[in-house]
C-alpha positions in Angstrom: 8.6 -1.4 -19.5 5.8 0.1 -18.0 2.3 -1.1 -19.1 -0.5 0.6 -17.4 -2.9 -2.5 -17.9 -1.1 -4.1 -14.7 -2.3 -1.4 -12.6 -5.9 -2.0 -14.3 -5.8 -5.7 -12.9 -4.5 -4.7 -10.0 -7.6 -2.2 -9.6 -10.0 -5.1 -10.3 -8.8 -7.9 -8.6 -9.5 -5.6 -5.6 -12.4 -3.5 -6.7 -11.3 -0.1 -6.3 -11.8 2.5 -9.2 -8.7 4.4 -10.4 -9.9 7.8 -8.3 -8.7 5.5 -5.3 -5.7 5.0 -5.8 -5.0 8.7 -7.6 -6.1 9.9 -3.7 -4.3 7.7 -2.0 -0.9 8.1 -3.6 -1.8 12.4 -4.0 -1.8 12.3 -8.0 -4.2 14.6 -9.7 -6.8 11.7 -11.4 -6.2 13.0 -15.0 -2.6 11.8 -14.0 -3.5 8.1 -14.5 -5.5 8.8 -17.7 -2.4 10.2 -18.8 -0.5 7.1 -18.1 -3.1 4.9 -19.6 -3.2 6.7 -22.8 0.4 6.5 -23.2 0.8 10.4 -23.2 3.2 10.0 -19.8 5.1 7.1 -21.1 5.2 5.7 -17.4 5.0 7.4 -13.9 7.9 9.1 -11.7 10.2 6.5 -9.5 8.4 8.4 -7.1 4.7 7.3 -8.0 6.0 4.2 -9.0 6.9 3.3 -5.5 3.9 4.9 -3.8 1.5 2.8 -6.3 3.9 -0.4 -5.1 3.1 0.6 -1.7 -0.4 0.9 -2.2 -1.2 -2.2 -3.7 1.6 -4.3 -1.7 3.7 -5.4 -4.5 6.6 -4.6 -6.0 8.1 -1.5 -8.2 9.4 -4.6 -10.3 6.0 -6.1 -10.5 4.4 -2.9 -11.9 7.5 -3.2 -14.7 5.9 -6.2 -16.0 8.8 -8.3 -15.2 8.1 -11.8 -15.5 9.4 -12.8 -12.1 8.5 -10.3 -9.7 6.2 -11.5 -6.8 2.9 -9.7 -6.6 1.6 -12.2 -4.1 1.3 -10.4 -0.5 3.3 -13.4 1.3 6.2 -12.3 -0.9 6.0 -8.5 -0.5 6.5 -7.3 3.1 2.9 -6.1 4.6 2.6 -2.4 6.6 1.3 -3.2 10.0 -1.3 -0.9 10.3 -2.9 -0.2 14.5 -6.1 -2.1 13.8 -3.7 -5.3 13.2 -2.0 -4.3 16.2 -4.9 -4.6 18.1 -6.6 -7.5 17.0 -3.0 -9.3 17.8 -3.1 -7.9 21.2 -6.7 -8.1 22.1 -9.0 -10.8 19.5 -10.8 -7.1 18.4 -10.1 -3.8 17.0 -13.7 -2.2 18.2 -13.5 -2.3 22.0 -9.8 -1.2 22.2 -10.4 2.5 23.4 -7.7 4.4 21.8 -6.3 5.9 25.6 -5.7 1.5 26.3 -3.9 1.8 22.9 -1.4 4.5 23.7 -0.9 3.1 27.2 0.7 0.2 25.0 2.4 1.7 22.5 3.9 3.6 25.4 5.4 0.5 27.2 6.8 -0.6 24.0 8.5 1.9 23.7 10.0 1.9 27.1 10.7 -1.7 26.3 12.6 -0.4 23.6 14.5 2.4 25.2 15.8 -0.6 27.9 17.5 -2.6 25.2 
């Protein structure tokens, strides 16, 4: 069952403000006030996965069941190119994003070999 107080901890724990996420997964805002209210009863599969997505747990989690990981060394992270970088280099700010592409590009001729 869906309780929107979950998402509420999940907010806090990482101080964002409910407008965040609303952006970041494309929901109009009063879409969560909807949700907290209990007017929606719970969100889409849909939103339920994007709001999973955003705060790196799982749909499960958000379900409130008991045994679902929320920890991040459970729940598979998204790479993003600034850990990329700092993997390859020590530093995201003096990789000039030309150097980037010229690595991403010989990846994926790596991968086209295989």
């Amino acid at each position: 069952m869906f309780d929107y107080s979950i998402i509420q901890n999940l907010l806090k724990e990482r101080n964002l403000e409910a407008k965040d996420l609303a952006e970041n997964i494309g929901v109009y805002p009063p879409r969560l006030s909807d949700w907290k209210s209990g007017r929606l009863k719970f969100p889409s599969i849909d939103n339920l996965e994007k709001i999973a997505d955003y705060f790196n747990v799982s749909v499960d989690y958000l379900l409130g069941k008991p045994d679902a990981p929320h920890d991040s060394l459970n729940v598979p992270k998204k790479i993003s190119d600034d850990d990329i970088k700092f993997a390859l280099y020590g530093t995201v700010d003096e990789v000039t994003d030309k150097k980037f592409e010229e690595v991403k590009r010989l990846i994926r001729l790596q991968e086209e070999r295989k």
